[in-house]
Each structure stands twice: as C-alpha cells, then as structure tokens.
C-alpha positions in Angstrom: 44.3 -26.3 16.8 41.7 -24.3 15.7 40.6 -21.0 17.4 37.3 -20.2 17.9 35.6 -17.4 16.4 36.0 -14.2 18.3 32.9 -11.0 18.2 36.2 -8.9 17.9 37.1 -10.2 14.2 33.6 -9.4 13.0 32.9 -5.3 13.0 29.3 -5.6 11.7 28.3 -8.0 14.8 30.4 -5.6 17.3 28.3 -2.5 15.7 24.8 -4.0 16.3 25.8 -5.3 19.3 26.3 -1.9 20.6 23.6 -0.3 19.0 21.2 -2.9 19.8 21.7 -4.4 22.6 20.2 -7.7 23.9 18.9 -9.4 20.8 22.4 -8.9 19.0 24.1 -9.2 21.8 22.6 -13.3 21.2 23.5 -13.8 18.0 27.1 -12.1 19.0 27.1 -14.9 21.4 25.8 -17.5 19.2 28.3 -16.6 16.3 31.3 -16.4 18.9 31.0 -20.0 19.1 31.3 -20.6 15.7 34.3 -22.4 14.6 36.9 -21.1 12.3 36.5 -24.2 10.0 32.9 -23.3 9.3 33.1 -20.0 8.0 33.8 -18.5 4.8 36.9 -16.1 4.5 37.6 -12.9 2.7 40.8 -11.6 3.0 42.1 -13.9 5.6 39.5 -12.5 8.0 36.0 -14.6 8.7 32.3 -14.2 7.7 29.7 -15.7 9.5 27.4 -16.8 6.6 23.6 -17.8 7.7 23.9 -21.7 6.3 27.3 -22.0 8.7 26.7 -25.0 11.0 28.2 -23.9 14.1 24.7 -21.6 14.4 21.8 -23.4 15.9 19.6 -20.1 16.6 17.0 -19.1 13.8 17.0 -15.7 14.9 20.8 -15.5 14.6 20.5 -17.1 10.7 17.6 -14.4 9.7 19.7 -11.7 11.0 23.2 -12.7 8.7 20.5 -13.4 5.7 19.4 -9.7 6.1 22.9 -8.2 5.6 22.4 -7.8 1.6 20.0 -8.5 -0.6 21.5 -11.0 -2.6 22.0 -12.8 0.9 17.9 -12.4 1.7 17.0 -13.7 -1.4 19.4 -17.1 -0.9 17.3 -17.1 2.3 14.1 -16.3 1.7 13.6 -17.9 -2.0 13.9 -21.2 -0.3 12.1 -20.6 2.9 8.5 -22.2 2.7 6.1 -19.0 1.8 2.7 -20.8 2.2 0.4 -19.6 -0.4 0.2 -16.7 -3.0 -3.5 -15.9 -2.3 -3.7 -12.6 -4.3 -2.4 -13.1 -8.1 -4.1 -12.3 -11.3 -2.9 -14.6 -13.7 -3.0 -12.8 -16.4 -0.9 -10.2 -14.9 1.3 -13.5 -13.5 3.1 -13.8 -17.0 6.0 -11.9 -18.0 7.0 -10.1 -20.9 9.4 -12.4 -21.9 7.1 -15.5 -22.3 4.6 -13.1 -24.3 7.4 -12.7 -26.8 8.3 -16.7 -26.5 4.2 -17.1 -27.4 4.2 -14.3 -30.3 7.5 -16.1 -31.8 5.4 -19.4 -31.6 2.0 -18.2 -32.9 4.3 -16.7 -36.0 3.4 -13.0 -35.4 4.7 -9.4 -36.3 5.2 -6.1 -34.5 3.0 -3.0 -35.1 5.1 -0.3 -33.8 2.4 2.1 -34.0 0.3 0.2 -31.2 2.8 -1.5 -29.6 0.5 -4.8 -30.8 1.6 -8.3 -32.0 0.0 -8.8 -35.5 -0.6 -11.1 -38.0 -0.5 -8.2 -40.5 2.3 -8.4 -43.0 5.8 -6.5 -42.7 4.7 -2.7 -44.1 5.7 0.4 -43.0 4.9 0.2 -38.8 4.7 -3.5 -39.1 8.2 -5.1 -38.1 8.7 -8.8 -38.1 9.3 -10.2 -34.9 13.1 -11.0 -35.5 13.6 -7.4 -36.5 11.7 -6.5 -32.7 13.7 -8.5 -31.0 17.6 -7.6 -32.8 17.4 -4.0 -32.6 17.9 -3.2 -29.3 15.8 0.3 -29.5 12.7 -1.5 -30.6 13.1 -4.8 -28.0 13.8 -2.5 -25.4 10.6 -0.2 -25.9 8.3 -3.0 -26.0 9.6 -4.6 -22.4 8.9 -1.2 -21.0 5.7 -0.7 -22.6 4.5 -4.4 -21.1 5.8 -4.0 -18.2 6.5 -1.5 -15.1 9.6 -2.2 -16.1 9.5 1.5 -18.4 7.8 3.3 -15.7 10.0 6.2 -14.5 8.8 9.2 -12.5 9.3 11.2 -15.0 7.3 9.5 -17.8 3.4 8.6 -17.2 2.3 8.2 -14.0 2.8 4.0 -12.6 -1.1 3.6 -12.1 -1.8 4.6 -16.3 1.2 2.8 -17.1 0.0 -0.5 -15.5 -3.6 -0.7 -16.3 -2.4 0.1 -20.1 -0.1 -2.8 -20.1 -2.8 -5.1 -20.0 -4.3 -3.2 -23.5 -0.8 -4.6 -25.0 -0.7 -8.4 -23.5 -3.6 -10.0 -24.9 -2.1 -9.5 -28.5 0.8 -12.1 -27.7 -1.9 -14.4 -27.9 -0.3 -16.4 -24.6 -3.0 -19.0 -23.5 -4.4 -19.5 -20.3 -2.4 -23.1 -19.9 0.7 -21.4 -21.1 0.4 -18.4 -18.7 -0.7 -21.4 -16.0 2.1 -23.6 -16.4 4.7 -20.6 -15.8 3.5 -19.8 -12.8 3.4 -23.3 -12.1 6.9 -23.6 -12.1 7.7 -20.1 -10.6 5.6 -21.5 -7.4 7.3 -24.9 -7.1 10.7 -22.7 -7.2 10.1 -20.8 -4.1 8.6 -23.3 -1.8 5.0 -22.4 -2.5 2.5 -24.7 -1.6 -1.2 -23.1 -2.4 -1.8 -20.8 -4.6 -5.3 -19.2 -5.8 -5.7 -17.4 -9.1 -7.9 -14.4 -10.5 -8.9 -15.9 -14.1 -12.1 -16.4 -16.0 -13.4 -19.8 -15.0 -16.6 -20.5 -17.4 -17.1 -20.7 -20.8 -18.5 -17.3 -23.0 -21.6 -19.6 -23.7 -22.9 -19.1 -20.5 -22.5 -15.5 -20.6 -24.8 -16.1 -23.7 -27.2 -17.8 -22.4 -27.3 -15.8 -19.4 -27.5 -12.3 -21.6 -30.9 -14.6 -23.7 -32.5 -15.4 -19.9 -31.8 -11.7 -19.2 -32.8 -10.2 -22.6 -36.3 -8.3 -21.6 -34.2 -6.1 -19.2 -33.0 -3.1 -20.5 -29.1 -2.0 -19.7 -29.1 1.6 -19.9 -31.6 1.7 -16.9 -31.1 -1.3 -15.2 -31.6 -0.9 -11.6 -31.8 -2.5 -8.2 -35.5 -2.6 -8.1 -35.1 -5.1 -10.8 -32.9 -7.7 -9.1 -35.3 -9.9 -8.0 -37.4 -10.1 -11.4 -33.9 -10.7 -13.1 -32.7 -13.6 -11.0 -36.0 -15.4 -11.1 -35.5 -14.7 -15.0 -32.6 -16.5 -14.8 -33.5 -19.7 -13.1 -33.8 -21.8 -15.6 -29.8 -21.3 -16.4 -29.0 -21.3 -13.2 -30.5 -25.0 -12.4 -29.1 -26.7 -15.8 -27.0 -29.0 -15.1 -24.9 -28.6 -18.5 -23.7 -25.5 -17.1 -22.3 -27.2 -14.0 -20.7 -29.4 -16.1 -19.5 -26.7 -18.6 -17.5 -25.3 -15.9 -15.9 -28.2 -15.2 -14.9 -29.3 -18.4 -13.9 -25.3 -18.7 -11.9 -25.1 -16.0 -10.6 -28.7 -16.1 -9.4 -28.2 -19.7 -7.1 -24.8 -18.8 -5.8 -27.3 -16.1 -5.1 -30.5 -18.2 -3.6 -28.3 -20.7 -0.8 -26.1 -18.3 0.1 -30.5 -17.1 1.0 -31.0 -21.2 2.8 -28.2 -20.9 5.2 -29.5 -17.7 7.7 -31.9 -18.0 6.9 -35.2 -16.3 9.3 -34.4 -12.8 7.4 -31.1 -12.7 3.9 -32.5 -13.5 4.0 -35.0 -10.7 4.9 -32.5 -8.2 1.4 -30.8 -8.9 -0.9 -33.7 -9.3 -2.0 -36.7 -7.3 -3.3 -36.8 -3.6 -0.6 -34.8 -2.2 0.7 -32.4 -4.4 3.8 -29.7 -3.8 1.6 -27.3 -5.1 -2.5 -26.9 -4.6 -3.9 -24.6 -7.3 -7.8 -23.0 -6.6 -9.1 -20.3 -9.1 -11.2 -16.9 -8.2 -13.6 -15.1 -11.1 -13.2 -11.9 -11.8 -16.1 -8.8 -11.8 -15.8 -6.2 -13.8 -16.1 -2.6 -12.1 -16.6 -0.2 -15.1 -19.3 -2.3 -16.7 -22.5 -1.4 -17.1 -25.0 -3.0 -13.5 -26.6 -5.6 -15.5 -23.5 -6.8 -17.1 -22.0 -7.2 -13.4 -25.6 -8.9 -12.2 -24.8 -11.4 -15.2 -21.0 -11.6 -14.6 -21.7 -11.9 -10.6 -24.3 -14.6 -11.3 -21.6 -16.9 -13.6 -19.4 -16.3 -10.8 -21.5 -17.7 -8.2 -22.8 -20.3 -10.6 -18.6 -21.5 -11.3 -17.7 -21.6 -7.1 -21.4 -23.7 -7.1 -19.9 -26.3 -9.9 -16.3 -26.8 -9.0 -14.7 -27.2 -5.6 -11.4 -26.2 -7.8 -13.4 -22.2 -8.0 -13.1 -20.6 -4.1 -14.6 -17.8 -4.1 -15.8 -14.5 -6.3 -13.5 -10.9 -6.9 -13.9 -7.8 -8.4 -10.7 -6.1 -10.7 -10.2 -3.2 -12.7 -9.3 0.3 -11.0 -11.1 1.1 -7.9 -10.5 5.1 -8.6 -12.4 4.8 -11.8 -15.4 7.3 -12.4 -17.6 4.1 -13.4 -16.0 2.1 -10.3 -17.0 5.2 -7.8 -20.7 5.6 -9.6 -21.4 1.6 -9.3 -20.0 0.8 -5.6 -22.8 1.1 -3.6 -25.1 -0.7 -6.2 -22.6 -3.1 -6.7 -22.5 -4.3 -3.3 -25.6 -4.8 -2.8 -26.2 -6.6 -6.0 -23.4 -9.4 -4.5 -25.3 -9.1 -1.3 -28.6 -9.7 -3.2 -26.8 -12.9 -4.8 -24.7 -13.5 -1.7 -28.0 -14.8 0.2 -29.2 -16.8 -2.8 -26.5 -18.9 -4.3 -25.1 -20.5 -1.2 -22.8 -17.6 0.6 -19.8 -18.2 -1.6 -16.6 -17.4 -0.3 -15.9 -13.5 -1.4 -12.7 -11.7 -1.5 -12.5 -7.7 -2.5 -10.4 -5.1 -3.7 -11.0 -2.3 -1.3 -8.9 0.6 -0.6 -6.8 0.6 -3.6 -6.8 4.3 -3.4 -4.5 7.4 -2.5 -5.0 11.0 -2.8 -3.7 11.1 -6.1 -6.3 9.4 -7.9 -9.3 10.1 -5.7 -11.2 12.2 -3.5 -11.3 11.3 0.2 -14.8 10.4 0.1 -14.9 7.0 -1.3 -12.2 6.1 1.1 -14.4 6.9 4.3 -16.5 3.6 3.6 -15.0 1.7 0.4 -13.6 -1.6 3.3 -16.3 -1.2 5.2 -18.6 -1.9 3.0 -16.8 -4.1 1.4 -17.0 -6.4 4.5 -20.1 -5.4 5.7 -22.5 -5.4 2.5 -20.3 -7.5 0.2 -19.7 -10.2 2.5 -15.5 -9.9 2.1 -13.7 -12.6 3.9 -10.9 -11.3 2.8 -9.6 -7.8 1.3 -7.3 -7.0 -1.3 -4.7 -4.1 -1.4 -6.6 -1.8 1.9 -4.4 0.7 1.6 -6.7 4.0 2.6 -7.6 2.3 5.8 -6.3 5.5 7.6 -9.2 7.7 5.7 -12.0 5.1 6.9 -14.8 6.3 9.1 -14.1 5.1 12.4 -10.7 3.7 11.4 -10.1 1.9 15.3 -14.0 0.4 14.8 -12.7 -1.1 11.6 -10.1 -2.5 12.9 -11.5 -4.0 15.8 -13.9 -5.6 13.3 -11.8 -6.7 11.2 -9.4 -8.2 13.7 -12.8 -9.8 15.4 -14.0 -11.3 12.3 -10.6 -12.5 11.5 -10.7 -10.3 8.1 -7.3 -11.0 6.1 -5.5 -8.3 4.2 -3.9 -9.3 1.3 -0.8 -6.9 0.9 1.1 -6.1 -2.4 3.6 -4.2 -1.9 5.2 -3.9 -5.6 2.1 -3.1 -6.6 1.1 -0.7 -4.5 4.3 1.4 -4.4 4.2 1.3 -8.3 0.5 2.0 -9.5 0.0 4.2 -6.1 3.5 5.2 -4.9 3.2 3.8 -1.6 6.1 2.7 0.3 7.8 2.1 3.5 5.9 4.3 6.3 3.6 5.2 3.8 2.0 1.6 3.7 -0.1 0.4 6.0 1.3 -2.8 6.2 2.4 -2.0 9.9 -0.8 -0.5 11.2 -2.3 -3.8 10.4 0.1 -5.5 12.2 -0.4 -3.5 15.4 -4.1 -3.4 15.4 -4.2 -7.4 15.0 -5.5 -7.8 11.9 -4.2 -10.5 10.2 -2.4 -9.9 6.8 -0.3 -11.9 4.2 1.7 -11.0 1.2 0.9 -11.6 -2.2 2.6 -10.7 -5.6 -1.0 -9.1 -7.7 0.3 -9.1 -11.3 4.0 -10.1 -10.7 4.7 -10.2 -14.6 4.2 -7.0 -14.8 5.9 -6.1 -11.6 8.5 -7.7 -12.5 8.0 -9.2 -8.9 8.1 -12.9 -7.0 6.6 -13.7 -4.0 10.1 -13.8 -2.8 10.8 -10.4 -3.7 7.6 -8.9 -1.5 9.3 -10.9 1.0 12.1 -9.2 0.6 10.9 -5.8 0.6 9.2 -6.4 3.6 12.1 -7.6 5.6 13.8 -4.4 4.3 11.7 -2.4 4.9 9.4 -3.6 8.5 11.1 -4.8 11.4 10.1 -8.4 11.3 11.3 -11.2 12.6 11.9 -14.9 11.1 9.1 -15.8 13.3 7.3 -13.1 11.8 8.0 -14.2 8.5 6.3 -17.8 9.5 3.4 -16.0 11.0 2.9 -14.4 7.6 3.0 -17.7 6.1 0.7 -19.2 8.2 -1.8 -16.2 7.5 -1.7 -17.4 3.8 -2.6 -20.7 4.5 -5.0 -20.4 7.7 -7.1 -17.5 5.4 -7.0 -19.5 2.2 -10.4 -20.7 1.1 -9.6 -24.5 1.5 -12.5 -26.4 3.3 -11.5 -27.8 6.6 -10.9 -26.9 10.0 -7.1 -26.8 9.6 -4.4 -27.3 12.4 -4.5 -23.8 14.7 -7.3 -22.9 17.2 -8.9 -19.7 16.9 -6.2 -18.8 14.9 -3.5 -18.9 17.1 -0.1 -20.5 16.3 0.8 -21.3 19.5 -2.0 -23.1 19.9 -2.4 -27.0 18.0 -5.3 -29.0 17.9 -4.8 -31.7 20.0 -4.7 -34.5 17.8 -1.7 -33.3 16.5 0.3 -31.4 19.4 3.4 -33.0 18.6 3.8 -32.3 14.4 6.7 -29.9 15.0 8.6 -32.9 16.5 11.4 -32.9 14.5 11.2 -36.8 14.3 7.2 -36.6 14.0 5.9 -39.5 12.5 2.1 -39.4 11.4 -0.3 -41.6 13.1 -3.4 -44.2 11.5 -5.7 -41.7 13.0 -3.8 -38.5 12.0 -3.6 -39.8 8.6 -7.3 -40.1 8.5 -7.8 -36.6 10.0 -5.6 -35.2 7.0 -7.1 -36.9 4.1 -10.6 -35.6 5.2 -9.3 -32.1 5.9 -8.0 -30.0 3.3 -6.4 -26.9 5.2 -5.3 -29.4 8.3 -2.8 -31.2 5.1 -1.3 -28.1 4.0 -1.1 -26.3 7.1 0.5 -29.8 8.3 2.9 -29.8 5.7 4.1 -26.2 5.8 4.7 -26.9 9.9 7.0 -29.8 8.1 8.2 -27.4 5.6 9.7 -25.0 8.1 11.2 -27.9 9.9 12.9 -29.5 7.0 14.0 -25.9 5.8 15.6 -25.1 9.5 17.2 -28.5 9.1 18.5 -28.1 5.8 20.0 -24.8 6.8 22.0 -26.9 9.6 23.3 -29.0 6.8 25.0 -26.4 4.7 22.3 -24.9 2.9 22.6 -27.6 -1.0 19.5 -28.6 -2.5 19.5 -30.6 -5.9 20.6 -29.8 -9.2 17.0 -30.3 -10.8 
C-alpha cells in the first residue's frame, strides 16, 4: 500500500511554509495529499511537479511552476496569454529568419556595413556561406542584429537597438514572411489576438497626398496652416480608390503570410473563428519634418477609415530624440486637429519611454499627460517616467478613471533604458489601478516571447496565477476590437448576464448566446479566453500532454 505524501519529505515546501505562512501553508496542505504514485522521483525521494494530478488548487500548481525557470516556462508557454497588443513587426523577426531570407534572395555580406548585398565577393564583400561558416563573422552579425551583442561594456542598449533596425531592412525579409513567423510564434503560446505596428497603405498615397499638399512649404510648415492643408487635401481623402488601395494593400501582406503557412496552420488563422485574430496599427514618424507627420497622420487615419482589419494610429522612433522633444507639442495637436475630423480613430502612444540617461526631466513632467489629454491615447505604450509626471497621483486617478491601459515591455525597457525590477513601474501601476498588460515591442530583437515577459514578471513581481489571468484579460478587454465584450465596467468578477454561467466547466453555448457572439467581436474572444483558461486548468489535471503537431 501506498503512503501518502508527507510535507516532511519535501524541504522546499517545509521552508516556505515557515517563512510564509498561510498561503504555503495551503499548498503544503494541498501537496500532503498527493499520492506517492503521482509524483516524479529523484533520488528515491519525491517531487511535487505542477501537472501532478493529486493537486486540484491553481494556486498550489503556479507556485511549483515558479521554482525554476525552465519549470515557468513549461507553465506559462501554454497558459492562454490573451493578446500581444504592443509589437512592431518589423522588430517581431529574428535574426535568424533575416539570414534564412538573405540565403533565399541569393545575397552577400559587406563586412564593412554589416549590410546584405547583392555586390559581388571583393575585398569586405563575403558570400553568405563564408558569413555563416566562420564562426567569428556569423557570430558578429547576430550581435549586431540583435540585443543579443549588447553588453554593458560596449555601446549603450538604447544606440545599439535603434541601430539594429539600420541593418534589418538589407535582408530583404518581406512583410508576409516577417507576418507568417509571428504567426506561428503566436499560435505556439496560446495567443489569441494580436495587433501589429506596420505600414498599412501603399507609397502611392503618400504621393498623392505630398501633390494635394505641394503649395505648402516644409521648412516652415506650421500649425497655423492645418486647416488650409487638410481642406487641400480633400479631394484624396474622399477618393474612393484609396479606400480600396488599402484594402487591396493590406489584404495582399495578409494573403501572402497564408501562402506562406502550411495548410494545419493556415486554418487555425482564417475562417469565422480563428485561434488567432490579427489587427494592424500605422506607424508616425517622430523625427520627421511637421508636414511629413500631417501627411503620414492623415494616411493613418485615412487606412483605420478603409479597413476594419487597421485599429488604431501610433507613433515610433525614439521618444528622447532632439527632433522628438522639438515636435511633441505640435505633434499632438496636429493628431488632435485630425482626431476631430476623420472620425476619432482609436489612438495608442508611446509616452514615457524616457530615463534620466537620455533626457532631461522636463519632457517627462507632461509627455503621458498629454499624450492622453491632447492626443486622444486610449492606450499608452512603454510609461515608464510616470514617477517624473506633474501631478503623478492626478495622472493616475485619470488614467485609472478613463480606464487608460499601459502596455508594458519589460525586455525592452530594461535593455534600451536599463530598467528593471523596482526600478519599473510596472508595480506602481498596479497599485494605483490602472490597468496594464504585457507585450513583447520588438521581440526579434529582444530576443524575447510573450512568454518570456511573462516570465520576467513572475520573477520578478509578486503576482499571482490570478494575477497572471487578470493581465490577460487586460489584453483582450483594452484591445481595439469593436463590441461591448463580456466584463462590466471592467470588472472580472462581474459577467454580463447573458452569459453568467461561461466558466461552467460543462458550459454549453446557447441559440441566443451564439447570436450575441457572432455580432460582438471582443464578447468571442474574451469568451474564448474564459474557455481557454478552463481547458488549460483542465488539461493541467490530466497530466499536462498536448499533441505532437
């Protein structure tokens, strides 16, 4: 007969309990009555391992997962995630896959600007075999494309980032290419929605915008001239070709990154149900001159206008800039000025991307303020000098008022701005109420997955598992996806009533809750992700296999 699994044999559990009292003092309890049978053994003693049957606490599972890393990965890699809703997709691929797309598109090495080439082998011109056999020469270009060849001691991680993306473009990787291996990536960790930062309309339209545009001068371009400007541009804003050039654009990158799947893979992102959602974001430029950005800002609109696939308008490039800091406070006020004419897009912003290091305090006094306040941001990327804002408890209340989402990076911040742990914000966020999610920002060159910000934040933050589901629900219930969704007010605990019993373990879907989904797009995904987490928590009860495919 088999004994049953006794706190004493497990030193680990004993520890915390002590230390921690009550809350390990449960999963002690819960593990205690763990049989024998069901754990794994090393060295004739047992394990408790999260996936053990005997456990039927969550809790108790999250807290064995978090023991190693290796451990919290198995965990949270599988665990649904919700969405990715801060990724730039051209900072999505990795190195590797540029090197699979130079070997492809049949191009050389210049070692002298660390650029593929179609120039011929001569003197600083290797041929690709040659860059990727000698170990020297491969190992210097994954370093230089990467943060993978940041070190403290080199550049500094902010130069080093920005530069990689002088480097990428030569690889000549496509948009469908760079689409379809994210694609997969997503579908891998239980992703479910995803929005990317990517060009979404055709250079023509730049064109003809710059023509419509052509009697205003760039060098003194100013707000005076807005409205003059946008009525010049009326007569490309109302054609419908451009709607439809959008489309086609956009529609085309998508078709493409399909032909690109295999057929298992391409059916889990098509149909009326996918796995995976995608939604695209234009980018604005912040060291461009004003009237490019009016132009740039007016295509943006113009793209979320023609395509229900194009949620909302950005802005990139480095916020500690000299050009970024002389343009703000035009700039927002230009996507005000458009804001109130093209329809009130949806408008998330890259505010507070800024430390000491980079930039004088001053910009950070108003920089997500503003952002929010004159730029119309829903949502706000990065917010990491929230501590140097004006007023930083009145922001806060605001933003937790207006529901104002952070999107946190945490690779990305600790490697272009070294900050980390109790440096982050992430926490202070948390405590004032203001909802946040995290995101992956240019995971290629992090070298990152949504899992691994995951990860760093279980290491790092004392969260819980329900904490982890609460982060996932942020990314969903903040998403730009039409629809009233599931939650009221934003609050978990709280169902709309038609569907108060969907985390029934044996829920079935009614006639009338299957109408309510198709004709709401957040209600289906925030629906399915409540399934997600029960089929996960299940799955973990039944040993923890998935399928070989």
């Amino acid at each position: 007969m088999l004994k049953k699994h006794s706190v004493l044999d497990v030193p680990w559990l004993r520890e915390k309990g002590m230390q921690h009292g009550l809350r390990y003092g449960l999963i002690i309890a819960l593990v205690s009555t763990v049989s024998a049978c069901s754990l794994g053994t090393q060295h004739g003693t047992y394990d408790p391992l999260f996936w053990d049957s005997g456990l039927s606490d969550m809790e108790a599972r999250f807290e064995l997962a978090k023991r190693s890393e290796p451990e919290l990965i198995a965990f949270l890699r599988r665990m649904p995630k919700g969405s990715d809703l801060h990724n730039h997709l051209s900072g999505a691929t990795y190195s590797d896959y540029l090197l699979d797309s130079a070997k492809a598109n049949g191009l050389n090495y210049n070692l002298a600007n660390d650029r593929f080439t179609d120039e011929k082998v001569d003197g600083q011109v290797i041929a690709f075999d040659t860059l990727v056999s000698n170990s020297t020469y491969y190992a210097h270009f994954l370093d230089t494309y990467s943060m993978r060849g940041w070190y403290s001691n080199t550049t500094n991680g902010h130069d080093h980032f920005f530069n990689t993306f002088n480097y990428m473009s030569s690889a000549r990787r496509s948009g469908a290419e760079q689409l379809a291996e994210v694609i997969r990536r997503n579908l891998y960790q239980n992703i479910e929605y995803a929005e990317f930062m990517t060009s979404t309309a055709p250079q023509e339209l730049s064109d003809a915008l710059d023509k419509a545009m052509a009697s205003f001068d760039s060098d003194d371009f100013g707000l005076e001239q807005l409205e003059a400007c946008f009525t010049a541009t009326e007569t490309v804003r109302k054609d419908p070709h451009w709607s439809k050039a959008i489309r086609d654009y956009i529609g085309k990158r998508q078709d493409d990154s399909y032909a690109l799947l295999d057929e298992a893979t391409r059916q889990r992102v098509t149909g009326k149900n996918p796995e995976l959602i995608i939604r695209y974001i234009p980018q604005l430029y912040r060291t461009v001159p004003l009237k490019r950005f009016f132009r740039d800002a007016v295509a943006a609109m113009m793209s979320v206008e023609a395509d229900p696939r194009i949620v909302a308008v950005n802005m990139v490039q480095a916020e500690d800039d000299p050009h970024s800091r002389w343009q703000f406070d035009a700039q927002m006020k230009i996507l005000d000025f458009l804001w109130t004419r093209m329809g009130k897009p949806n408008i998330a912003l890259h505010a507070g991307e800024l430390v000491l290091q980079g930039s004088p305090v001053e910009p950070m006094w108003n920089r997500i303020r503003d952002s929010i306040e004159i730029g119309h941001a829903k949502r706000i990327g990065h917010g990491v000098a929230i501590a140097w804002s004006r007023d930083v408890v009145g922001l806060l209340e605001e933003m937790r008022r207006r529901h104002v989402l952070v999107e946190i990076c945490l690779s990305s911040n600790e490697s272009i701005l070294g900050v980390a742990g109790k440096a982050h914000p992430f926490m202070l966020y948390r405590r004032a109420g203001v909802p946040v999610s995290l995101n992956t920002d240019d995971e290629g060159v992090s070298r990152s997955t949504l899992t691994e910000e995951f990860v760093k934040a279980v290491e790092r933050y004392p969260l819980s598992y329900r904490d982890l589901k609460d982060l996932a629900r942020n990314s969903i219930e903040y998403a730009f996806l039409p629809g009233t969704g599931l939650y009221e007010n934003h609050d978990y605990t709280r169902l709309r009533p038609e569907f108060l019993d969907v985390r029934n373990p044996e829920w079935q879907s009614t006639s009338l809750q299957k109408e309510l989904l198709a004709a709401d797009p957040k209600l289906e995904r925030e629906v399915r992700l409540e399934r997600a987490f029960i089929d996960f928590e299940r799955n973990l009860a039944q040993g923890f296999r998935e399928p070989a495919n």
